[in-house]
Structure formats: C-alpha cells, structure tokens
ChimeraX commands (.cxc) that place a marker at each C-alpha (Angstrom):
marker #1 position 0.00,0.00,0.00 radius 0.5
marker #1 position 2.88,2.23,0.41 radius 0.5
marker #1 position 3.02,3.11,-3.64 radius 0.5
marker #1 position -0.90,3.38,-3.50 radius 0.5
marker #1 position -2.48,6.51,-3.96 radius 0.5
marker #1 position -6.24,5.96,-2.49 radius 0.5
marker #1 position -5.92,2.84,-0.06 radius 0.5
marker #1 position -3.34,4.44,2.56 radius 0.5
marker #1 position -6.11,7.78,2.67 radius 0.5
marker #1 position -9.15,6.02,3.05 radius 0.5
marker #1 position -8.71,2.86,4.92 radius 0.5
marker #1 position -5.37,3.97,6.60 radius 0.5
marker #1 position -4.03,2.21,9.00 radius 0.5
marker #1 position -7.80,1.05,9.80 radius 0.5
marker #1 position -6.98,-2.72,7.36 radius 0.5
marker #1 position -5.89,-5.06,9.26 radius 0.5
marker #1 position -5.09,-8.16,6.46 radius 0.5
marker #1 position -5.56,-11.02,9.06 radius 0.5
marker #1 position -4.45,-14.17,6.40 radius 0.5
marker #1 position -3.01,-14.68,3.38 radius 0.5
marker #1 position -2.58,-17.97,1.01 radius 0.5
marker #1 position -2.35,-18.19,-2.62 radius 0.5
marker #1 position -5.67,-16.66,-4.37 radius 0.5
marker #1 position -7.44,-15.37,-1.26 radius 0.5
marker #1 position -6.72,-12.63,1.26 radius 0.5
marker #1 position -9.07,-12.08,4.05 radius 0.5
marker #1 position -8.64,-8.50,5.59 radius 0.5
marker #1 position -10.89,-6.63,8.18 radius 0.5
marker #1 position -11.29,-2.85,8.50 radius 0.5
marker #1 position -12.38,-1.02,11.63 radius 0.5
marker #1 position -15.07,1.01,10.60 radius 0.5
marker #1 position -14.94,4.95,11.09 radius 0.5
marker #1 position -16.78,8.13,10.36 radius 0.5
marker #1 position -14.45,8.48,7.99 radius 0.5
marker #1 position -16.05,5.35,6.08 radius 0.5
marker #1 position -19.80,6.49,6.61 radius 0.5
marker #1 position -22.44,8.61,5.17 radius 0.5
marker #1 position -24.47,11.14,6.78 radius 0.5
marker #1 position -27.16,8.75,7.39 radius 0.5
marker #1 position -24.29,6.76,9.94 radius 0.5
marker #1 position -23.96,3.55,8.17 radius 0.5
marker #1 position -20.90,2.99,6.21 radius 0.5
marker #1 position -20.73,4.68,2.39 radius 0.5
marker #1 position -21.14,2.09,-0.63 radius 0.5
marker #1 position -18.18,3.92,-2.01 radius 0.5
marker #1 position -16.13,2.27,1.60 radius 0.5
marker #1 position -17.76,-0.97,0.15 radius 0.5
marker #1 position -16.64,-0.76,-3.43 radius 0.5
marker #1 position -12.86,0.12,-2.49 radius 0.5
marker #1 position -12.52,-2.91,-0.05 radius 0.5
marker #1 position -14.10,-5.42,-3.18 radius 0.5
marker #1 position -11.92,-3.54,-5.24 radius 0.5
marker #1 position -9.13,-4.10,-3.06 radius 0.5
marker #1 position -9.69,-7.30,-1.83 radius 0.5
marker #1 position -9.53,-8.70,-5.60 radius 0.5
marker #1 position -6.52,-7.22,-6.39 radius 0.5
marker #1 position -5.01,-8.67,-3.03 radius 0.5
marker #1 position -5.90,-11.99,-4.28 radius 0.5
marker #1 position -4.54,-11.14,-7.42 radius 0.5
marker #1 position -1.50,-10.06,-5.86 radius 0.5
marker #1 position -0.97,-13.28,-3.67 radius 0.5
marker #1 position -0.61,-15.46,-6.72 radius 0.5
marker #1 position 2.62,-13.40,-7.53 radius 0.5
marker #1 position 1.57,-10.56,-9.83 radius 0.5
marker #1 position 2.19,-7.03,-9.18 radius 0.5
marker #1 position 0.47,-5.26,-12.22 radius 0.5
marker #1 position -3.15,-6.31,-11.46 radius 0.5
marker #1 position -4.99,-4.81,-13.69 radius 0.5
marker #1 position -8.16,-2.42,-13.37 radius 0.5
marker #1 position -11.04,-2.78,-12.17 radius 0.5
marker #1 position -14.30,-2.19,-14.82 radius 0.5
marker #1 position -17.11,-3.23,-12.87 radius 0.5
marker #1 position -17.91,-4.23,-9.59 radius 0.5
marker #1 position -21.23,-5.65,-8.63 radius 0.5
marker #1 position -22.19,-5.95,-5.05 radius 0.5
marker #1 position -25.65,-6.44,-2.74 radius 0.5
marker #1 position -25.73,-4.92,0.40 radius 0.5
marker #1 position -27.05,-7.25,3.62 radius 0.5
marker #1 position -27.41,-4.79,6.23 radius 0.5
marker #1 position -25.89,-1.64,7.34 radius 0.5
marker #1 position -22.37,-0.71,9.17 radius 0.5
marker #1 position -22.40,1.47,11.97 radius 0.5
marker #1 position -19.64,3.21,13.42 radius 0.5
marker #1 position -17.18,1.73,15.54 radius 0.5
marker #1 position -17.42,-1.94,14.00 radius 0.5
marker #1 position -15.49,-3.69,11.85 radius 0.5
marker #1 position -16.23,-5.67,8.43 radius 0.5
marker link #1:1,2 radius 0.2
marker link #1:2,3 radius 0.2
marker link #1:3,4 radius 0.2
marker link #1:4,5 radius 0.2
marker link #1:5,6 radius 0.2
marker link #1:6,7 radius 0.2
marker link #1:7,8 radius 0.2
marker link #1:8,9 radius 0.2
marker link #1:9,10 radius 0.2
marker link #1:10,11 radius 0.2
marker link #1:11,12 radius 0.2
marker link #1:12,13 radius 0.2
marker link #1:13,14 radius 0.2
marker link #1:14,15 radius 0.2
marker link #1:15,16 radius 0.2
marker link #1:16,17 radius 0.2
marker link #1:17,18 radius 0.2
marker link #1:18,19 radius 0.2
marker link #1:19,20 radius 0.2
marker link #1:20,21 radius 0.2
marker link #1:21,22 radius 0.2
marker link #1:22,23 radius 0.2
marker link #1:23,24 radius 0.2
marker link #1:24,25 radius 0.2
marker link #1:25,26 radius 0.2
marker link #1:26,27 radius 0.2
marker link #1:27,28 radius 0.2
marker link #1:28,29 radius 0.2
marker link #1:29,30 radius 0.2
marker link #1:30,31 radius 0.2
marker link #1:31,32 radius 0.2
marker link #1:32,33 radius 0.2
marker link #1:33,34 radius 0.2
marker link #1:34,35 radius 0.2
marker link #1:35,36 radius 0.2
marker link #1:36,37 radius 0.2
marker link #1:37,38 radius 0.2
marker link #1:38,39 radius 0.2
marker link #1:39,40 radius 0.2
marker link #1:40,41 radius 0.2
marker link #1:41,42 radius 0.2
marker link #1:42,43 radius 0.2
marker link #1:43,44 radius 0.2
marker link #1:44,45 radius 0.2
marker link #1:45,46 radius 0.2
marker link #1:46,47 radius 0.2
marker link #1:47,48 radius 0.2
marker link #1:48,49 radius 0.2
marker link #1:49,50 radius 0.2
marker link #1:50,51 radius 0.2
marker link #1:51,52 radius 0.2
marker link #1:52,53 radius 0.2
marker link #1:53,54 radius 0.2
marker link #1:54,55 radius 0.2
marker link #1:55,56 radius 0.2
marker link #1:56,57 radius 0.2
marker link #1:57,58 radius 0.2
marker link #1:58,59 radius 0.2
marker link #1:59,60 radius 0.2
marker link #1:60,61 radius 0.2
marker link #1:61,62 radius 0.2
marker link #1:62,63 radius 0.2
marker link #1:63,64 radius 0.2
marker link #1:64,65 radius 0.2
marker link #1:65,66 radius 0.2
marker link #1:66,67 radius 0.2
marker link #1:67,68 radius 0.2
marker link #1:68,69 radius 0.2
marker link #1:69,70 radius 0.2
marker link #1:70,71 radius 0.2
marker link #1:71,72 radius 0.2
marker link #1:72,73 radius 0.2
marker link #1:73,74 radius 0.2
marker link #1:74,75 radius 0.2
marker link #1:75,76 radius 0.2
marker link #1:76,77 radius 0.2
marker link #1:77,78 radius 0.2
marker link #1:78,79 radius 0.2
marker link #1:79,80 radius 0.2
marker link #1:80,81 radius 0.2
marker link #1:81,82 radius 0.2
marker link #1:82,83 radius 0.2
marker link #1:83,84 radius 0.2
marker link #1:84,85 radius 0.2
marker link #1:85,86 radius 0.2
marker link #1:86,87 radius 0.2
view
C-alpha cells in the first residue's frame, strides 16, 4: 500500500489483512466516520474500495504485481455498518 495513492487515505491504517494464502486474502477494517455517510452507516463507495481491493489482493498473492483495473464491480448490500465496527 505504500506506492498506492487511495488505499493508505481512506482505509489507513484502519486494514488489518488477518491471512493470506495463494488466491485469497481475508482483511478486516475497523469502521470509522471516515467510512460512513451522513445517514451513519458505512458509504457504498467504503464498500466498493474494499471489493476492489480485496480482488486485487488476491490477485496479488498469486505473484503478480500489475493487477490490472477494475471495470465493474457488482455488489448487494445485507445490512448496514455502523460506526465503531469492523467488516
């Protein structure tokens, strides 16, 4: 994350990746007002970087630095993210 430009500013030092084998990385992220909308539950935009992230992790894992962009993301929420929780 240290070359990344959006990661470090809006998950910070709030990702926590907790394992890591080839093809999967599971991460957590404590939850802010940083990562919310007005309404208090956390922003779909917070969503979309962590799936966004997330698959490039797992990319990353299986040895490949350059990888790739991201052109669509597709996601349904479940329920809502309050502040101080984690996902």
């Amino acid at each position: 994350m240290a070359e990344s430009g959006l990661e470090p500013r809006l998950l910070g030092p709030h990702l926590r990746i907790t394992n890591a084998v080839a093809g999967k990385v599971d991460f957590e992220l404590d939850i802010t007002k940083d990562h919310t909308n007005r309404l208090k539950i956390i922003h779909g935009g917070t969503i979309a970087s962590m799936v966004d992230l997330g698959g490039s992790l797992a990319v990353a894992s299986m040895g490949l630095y350059a990888t790739g962009v991201s052109t669509d993301l597709n996601g349904e929420p479940k329920s809502s993210g309050h502040g101080e929780t984690w996902l």
